[in-house]
Each structure stands twice: as structure tokens, then as C-alpha cells.
PDB file with SEQRES, HELIX, SHEET and CRYST1 records, atoms N, CA, C and O in Angstrom:
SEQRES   1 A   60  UNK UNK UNK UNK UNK UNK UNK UNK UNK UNK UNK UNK UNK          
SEQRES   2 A   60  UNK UNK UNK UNK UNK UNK UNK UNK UNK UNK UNK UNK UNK          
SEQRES   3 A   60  UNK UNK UNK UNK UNK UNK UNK UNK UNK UNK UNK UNK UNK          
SEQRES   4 A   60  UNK UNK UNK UNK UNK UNK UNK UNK UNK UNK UNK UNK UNK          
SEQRES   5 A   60  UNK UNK UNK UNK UNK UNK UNK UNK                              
HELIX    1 AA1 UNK A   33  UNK A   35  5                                   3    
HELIX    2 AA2 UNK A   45  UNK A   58  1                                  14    
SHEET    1 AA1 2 UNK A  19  UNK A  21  0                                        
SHEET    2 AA1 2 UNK A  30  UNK A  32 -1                                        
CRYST1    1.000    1.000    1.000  90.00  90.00  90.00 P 1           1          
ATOM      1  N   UNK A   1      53.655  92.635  75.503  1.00  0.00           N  
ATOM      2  CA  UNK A   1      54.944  92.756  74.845  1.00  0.00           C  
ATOM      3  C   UNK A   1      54.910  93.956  73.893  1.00  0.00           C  
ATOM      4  O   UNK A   1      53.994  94.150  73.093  1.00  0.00           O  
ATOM      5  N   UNK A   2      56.126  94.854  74.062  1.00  0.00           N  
ATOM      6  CA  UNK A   2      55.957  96.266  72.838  1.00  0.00           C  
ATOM      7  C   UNK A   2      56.467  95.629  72.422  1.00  0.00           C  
ATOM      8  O   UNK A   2      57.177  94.738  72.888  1.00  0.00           O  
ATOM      9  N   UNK A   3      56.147  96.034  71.013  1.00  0.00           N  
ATOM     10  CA  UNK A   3      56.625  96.009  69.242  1.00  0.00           C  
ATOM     11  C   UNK A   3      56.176  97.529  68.721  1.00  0.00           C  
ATOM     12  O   UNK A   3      55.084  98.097  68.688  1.00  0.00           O  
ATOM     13  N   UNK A   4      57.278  97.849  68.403  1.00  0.00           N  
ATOM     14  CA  UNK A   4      57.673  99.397  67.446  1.00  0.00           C  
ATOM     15  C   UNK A   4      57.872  99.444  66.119  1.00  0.00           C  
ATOM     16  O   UNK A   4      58.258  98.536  65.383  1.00  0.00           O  
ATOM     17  N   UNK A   5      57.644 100.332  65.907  1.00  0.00           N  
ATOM     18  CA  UNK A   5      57.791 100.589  64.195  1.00  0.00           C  
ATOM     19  C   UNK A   5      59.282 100.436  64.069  1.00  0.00           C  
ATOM     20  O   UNK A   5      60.096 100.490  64.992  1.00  0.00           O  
ATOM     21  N   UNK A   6      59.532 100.227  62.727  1.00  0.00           N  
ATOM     22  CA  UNK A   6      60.642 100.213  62.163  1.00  0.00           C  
ATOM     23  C   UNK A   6      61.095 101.795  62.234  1.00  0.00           C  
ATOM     24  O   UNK A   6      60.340 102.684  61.842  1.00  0.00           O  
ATOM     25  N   UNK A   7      62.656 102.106  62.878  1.00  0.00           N  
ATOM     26  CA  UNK A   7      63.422 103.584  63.036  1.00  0.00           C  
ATOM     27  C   UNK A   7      64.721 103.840  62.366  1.00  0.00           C  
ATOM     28  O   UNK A   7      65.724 103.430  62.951  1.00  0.00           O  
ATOM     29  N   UNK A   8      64.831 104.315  61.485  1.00  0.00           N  
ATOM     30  CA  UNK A   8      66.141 104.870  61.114  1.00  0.00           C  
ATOM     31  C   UNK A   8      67.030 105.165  61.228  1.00  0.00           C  
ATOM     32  O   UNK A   8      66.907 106.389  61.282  1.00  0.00           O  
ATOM     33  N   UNK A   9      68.253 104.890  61.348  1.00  0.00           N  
ATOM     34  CA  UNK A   9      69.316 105.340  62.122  1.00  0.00           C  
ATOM     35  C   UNK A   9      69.392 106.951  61.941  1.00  0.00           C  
ATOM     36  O   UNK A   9      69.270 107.450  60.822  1.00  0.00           O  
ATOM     37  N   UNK A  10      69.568 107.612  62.916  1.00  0.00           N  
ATOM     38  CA  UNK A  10      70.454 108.721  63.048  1.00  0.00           C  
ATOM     39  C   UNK A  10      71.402 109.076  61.757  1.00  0.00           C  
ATOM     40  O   UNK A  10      71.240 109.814  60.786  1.00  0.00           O  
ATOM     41  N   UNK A  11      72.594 108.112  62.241  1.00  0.00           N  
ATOM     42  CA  UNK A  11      73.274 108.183  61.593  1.00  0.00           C  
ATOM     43  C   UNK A  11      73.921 107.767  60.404  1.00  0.00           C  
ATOM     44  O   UNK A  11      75.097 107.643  60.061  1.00  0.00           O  
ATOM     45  N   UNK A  12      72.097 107.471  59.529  1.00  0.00           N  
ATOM     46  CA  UNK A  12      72.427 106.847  58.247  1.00  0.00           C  
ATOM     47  C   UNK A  12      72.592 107.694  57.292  1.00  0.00           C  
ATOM     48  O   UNK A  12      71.878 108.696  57.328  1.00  0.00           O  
ATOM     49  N   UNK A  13      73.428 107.564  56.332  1.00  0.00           N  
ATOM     50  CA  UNK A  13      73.915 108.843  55.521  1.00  0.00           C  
ATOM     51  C   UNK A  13      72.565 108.975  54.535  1.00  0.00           C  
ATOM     52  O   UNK A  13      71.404 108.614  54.728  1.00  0.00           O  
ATOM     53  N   UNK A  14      73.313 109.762  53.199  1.00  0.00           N  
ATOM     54  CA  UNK A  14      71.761 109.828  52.169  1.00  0.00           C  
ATOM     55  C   UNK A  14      71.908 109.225  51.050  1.00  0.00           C  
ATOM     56  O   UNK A  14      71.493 109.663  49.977  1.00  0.00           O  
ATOM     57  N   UNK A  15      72.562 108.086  51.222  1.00  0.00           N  
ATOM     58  CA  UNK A  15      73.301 107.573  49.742  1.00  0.00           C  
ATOM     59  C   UNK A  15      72.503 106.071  49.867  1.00  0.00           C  
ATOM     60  O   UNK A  15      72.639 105.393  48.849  1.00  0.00           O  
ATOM     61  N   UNK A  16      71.930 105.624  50.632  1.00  0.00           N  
ATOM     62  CA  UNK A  16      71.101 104.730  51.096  1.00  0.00           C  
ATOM     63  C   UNK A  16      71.407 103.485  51.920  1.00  0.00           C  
ATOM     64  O   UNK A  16      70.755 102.469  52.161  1.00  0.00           O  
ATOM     65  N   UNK A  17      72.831 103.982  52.331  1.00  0.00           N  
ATOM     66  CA  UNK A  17      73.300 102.858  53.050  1.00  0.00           C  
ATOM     67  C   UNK A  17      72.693 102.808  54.741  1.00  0.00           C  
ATOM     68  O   UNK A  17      73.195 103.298  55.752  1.00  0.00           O  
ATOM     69  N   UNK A  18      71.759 102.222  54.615  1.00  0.00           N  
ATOM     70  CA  UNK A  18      71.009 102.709  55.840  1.00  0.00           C  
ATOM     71  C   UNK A  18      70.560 101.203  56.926  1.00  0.00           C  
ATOM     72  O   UNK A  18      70.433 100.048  56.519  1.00  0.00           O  
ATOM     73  N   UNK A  19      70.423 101.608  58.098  1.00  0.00           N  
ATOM     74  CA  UNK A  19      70.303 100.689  59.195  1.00  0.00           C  
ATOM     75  C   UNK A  19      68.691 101.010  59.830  1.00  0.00           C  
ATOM     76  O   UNK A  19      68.415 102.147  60.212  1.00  0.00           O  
ATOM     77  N   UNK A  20      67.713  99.925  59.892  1.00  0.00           N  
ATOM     78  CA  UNK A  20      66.717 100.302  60.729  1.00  0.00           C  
ATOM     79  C   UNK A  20      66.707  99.130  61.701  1.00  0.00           C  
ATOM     80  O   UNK A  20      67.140  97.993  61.517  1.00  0.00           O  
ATOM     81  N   UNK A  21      65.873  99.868  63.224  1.00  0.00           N  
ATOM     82  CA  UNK A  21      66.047  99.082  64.390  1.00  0.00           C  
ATOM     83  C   UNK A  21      64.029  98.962  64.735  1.00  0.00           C  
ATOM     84  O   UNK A  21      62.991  99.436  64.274  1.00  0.00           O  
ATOM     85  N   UNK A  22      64.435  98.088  65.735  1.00  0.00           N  
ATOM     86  CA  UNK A  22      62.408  98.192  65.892  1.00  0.00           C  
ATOM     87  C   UNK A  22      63.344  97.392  67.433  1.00  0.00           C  
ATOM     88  O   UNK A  22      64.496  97.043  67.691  1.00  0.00           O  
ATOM     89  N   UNK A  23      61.606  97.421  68.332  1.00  0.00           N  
ATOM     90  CA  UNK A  23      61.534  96.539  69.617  1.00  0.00           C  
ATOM     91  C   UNK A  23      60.554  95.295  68.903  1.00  0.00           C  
ATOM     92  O   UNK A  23      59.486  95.636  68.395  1.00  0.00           O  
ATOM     93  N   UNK A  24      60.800  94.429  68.895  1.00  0.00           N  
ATOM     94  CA  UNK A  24      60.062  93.385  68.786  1.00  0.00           C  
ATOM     95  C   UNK A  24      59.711  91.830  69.209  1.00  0.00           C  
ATOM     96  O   UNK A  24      60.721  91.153  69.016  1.00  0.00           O  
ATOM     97  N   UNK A  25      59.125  91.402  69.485  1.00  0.00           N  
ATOM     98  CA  UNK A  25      59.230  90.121  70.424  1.00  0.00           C  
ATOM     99  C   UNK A  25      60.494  90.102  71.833  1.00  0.00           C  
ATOM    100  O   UNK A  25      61.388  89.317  72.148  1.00  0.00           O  
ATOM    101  N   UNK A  26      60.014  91.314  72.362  1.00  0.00           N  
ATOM    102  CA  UNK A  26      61.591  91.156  73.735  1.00  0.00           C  
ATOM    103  C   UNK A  26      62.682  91.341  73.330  1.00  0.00           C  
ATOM    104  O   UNK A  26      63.593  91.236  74.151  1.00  0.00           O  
ATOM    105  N   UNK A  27      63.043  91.710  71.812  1.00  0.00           N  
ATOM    106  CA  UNK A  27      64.116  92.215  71.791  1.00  0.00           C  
ATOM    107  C   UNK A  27      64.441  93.542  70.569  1.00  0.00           C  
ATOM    108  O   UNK A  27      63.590  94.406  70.356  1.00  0.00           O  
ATOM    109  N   UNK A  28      65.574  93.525  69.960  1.00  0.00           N  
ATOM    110  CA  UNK A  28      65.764  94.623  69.067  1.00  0.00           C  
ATOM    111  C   UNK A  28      66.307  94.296  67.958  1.00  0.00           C  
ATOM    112  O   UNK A  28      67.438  93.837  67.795  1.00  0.00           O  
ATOM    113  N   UNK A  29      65.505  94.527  67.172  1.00  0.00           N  
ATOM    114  CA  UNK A  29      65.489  93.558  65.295  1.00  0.00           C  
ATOM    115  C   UNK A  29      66.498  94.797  64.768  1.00  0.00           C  
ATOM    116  O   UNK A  29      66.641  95.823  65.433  1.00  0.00           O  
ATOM    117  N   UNK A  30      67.058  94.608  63.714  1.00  0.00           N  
ATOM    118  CA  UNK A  30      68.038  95.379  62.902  1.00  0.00           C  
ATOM    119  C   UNK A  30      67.966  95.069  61.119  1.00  0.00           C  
ATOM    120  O   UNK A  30      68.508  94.185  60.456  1.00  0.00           O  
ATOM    121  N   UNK A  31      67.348  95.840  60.840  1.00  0.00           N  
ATOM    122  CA  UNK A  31      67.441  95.566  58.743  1.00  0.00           C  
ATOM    123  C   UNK A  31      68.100  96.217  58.352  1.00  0.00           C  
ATOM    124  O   UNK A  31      68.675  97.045  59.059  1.00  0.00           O  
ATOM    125  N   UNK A  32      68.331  96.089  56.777  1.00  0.00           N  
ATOM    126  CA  UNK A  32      68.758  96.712  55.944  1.00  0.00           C  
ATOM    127  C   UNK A  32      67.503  97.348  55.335  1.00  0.00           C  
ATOM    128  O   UNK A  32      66.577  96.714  54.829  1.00  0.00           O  
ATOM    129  N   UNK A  33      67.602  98.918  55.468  1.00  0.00           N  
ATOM    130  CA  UNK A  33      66.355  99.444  55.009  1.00  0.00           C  
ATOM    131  C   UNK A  33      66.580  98.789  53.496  1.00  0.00           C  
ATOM    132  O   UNK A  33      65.592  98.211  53.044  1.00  0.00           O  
ATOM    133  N   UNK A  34      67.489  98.811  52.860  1.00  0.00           N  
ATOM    134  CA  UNK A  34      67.384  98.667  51.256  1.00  0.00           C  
ATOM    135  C   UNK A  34      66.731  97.436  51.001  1.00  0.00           C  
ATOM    136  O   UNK A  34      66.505  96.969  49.885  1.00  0.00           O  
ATOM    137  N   UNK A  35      66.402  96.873  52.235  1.00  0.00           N  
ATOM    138  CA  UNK A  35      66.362  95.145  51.706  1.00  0.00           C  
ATOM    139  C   UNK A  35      65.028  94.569  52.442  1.00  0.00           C  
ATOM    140  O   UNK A  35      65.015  93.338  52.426  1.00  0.00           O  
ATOM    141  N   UNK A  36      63.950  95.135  53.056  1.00  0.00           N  
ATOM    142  CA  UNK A  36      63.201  95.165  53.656  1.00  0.00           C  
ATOM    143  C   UNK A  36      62.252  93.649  54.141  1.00  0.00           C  
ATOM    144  O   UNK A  36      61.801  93.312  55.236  1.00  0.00           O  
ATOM    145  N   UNK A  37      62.222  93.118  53.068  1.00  0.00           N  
ATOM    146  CA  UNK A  37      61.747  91.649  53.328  1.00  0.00           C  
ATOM    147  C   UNK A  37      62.646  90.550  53.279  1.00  0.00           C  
ATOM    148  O   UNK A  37      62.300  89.371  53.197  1.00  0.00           O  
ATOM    149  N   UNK A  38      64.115  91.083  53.344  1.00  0.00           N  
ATOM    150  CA  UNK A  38      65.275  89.871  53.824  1.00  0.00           C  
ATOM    151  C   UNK A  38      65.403  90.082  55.277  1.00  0.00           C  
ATOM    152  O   UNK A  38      64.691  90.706  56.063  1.00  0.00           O  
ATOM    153  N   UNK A  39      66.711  89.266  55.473  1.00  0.00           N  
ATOM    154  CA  UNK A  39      66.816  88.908  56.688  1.00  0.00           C  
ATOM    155  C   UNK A  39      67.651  90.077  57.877  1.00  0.00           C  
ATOM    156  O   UNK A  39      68.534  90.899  57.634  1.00  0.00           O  
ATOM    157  N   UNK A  40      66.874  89.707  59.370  1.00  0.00           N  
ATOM    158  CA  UNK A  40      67.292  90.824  60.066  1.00  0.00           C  
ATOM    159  C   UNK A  40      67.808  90.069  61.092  1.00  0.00           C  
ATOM    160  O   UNK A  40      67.359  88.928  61.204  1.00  0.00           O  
ATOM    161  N   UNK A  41      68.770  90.493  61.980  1.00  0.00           N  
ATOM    162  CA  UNK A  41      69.443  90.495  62.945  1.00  0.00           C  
ATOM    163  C   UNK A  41      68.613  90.614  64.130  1.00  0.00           C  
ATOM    164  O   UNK A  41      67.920  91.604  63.892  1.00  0.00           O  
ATOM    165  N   UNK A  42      68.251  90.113  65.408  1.00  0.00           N  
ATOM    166  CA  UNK A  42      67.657  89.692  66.625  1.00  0.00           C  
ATOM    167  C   UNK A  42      68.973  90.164  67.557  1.00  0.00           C  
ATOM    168  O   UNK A  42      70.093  89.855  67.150  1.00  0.00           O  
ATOM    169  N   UNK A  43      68.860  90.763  68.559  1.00  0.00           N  
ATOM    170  CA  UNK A  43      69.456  90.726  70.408  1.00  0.00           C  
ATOM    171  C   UNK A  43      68.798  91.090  71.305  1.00  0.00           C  
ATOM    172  O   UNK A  43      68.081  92.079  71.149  1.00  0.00           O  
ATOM    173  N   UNK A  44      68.833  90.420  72.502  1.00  0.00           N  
ATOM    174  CA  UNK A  44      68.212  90.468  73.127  1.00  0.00           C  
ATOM    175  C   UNK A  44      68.808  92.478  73.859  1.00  0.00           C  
ATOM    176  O   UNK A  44      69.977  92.852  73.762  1.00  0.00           O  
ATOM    177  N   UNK A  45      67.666  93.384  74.501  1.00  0.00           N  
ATOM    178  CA  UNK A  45      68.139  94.558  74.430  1.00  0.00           C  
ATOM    179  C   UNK A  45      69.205  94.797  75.333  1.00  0.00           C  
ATOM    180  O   UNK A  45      69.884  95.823  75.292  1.00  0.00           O  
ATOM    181  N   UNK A  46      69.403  93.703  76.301  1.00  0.00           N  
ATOM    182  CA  UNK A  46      70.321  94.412  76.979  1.00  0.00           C  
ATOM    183  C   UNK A  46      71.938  94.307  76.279  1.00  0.00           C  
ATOM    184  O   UNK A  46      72.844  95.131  76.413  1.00  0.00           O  
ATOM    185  N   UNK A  47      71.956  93.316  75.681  1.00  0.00           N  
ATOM    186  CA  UNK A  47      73.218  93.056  74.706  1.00  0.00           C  
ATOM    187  C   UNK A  47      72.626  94.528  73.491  1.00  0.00           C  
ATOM    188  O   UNK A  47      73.461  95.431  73.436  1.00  0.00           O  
ATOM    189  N   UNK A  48      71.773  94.683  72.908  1.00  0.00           N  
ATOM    190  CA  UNK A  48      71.908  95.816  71.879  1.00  0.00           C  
ATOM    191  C   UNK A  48      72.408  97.332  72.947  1.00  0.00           C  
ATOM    192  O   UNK A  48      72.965  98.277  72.389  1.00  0.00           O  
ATOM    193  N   UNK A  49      72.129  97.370  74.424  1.00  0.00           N  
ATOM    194  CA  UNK A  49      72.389  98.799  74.881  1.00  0.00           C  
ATOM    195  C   UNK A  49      73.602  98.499  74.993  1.00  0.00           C  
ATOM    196  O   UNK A  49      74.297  99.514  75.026  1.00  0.00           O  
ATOM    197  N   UNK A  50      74.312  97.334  75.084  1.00  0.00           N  
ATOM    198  CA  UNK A  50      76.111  97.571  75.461  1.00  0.00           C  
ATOM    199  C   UNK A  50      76.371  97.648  74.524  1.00  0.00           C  
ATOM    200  O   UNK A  50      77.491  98.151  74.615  1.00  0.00           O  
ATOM    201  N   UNK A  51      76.086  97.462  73.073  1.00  0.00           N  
ATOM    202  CA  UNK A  51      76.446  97.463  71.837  1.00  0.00           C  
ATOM    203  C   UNK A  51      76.675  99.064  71.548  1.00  0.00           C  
ATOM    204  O   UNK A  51      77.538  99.781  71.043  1.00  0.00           O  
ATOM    205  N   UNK A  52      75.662  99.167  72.037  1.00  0.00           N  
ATOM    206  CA  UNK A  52      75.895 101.084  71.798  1.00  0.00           C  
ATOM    207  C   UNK A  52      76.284 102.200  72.741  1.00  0.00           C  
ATOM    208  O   UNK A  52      76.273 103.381  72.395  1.00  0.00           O  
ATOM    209  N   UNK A  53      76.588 101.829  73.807  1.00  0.00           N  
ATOM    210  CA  UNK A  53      77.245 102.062  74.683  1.00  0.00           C  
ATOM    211  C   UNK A  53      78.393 101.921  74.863  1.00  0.00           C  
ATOM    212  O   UNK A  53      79.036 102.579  75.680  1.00  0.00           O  
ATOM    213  N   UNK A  54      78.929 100.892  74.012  1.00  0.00           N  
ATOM    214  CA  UNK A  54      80.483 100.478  73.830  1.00  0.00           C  
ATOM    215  C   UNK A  54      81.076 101.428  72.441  1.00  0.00           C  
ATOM    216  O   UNK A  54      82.111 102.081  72.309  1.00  0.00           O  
ATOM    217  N   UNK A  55      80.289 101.255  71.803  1.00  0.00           N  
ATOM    218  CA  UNK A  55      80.150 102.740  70.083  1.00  0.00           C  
ATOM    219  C   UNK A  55      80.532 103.761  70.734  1.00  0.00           C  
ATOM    220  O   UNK A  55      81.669 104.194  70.921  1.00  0.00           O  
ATOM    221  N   UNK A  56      79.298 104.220  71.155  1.00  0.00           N  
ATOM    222  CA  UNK A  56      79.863 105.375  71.684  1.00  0.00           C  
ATOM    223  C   UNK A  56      80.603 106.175  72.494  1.00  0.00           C  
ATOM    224  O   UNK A  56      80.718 107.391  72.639  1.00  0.00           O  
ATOM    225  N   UNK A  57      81.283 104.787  73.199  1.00  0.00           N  
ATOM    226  CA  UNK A  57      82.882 105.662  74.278  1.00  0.00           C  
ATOM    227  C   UNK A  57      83.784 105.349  73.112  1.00  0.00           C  
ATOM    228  O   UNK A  57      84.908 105.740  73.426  1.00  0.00           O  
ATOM    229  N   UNK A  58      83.796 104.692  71.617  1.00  0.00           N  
ATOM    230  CA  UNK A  58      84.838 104.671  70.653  1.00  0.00           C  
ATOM    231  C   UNK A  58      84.760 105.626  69.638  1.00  0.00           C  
ATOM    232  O   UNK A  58      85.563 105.749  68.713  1.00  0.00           O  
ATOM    233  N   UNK A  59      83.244 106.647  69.951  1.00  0.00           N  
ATOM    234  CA  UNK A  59      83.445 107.956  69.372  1.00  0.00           C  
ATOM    235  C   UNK A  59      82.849 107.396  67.937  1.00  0.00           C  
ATOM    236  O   UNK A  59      83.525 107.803  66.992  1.00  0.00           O  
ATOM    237  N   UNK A  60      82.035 106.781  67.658  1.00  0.00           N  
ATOM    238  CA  UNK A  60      81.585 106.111  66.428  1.00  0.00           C  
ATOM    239  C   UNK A  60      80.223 106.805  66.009  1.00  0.00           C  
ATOM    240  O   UNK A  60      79.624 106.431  65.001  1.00  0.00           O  
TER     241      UNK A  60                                                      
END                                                                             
């Protein structure tokens, strides 16, 4: 099973409002970088690629 480091969004600004993603246990975890040992969000990846696949035909 891969597990990845914690990644940064792209498109997190510099004011610290920021999103990090990882592969972990079969799927794709989501934090709040500001908040690092609270709670994160789980999907399984094929629901996270339509997630962003659907973003980005809305130009987001």
C-alpha cells in the first residue's frame, strides 16, 4: 500500500489558508495545513479524481 508525504496545494495562497493532500491507506487524506494534528477528510481516490476533474471544467 503507498502512503505519501503530506503536499501542498498549488493553489494555496500565502496568507495561510492552505490545503494539504497525501495517498494514504487506499485513499486521499486532506488537512488543514494550519491545523496539523486535527481532523482530516478521507476519499476513496477515485471519488477525489472526479472531485478535481469536475473543478477544473468549472475553471476553479
Amino acid at each position: 500500500m503507498l502512503n505519501t508525504r503530506w503536499k501542498k496545494s498549488t493553489k494555496s495562497g500565502h496568507n495561510g489558508a492552505c490545503v494539504e493532500a497525501r495517498l494514504f491507506a487506499g485513499a486521499v487524506e486532506v488537512r488543514d495545513s494550519k491545523n496539523i494534528e486535527g481532523p482530516t477528510l478521507q476519499a476513496p481516490v477515485q471519488e477525489w479524481a472526479g472531485l478535481i476533474a469536475a473543478t477544473k471544467l468549472r475553471g476553479h
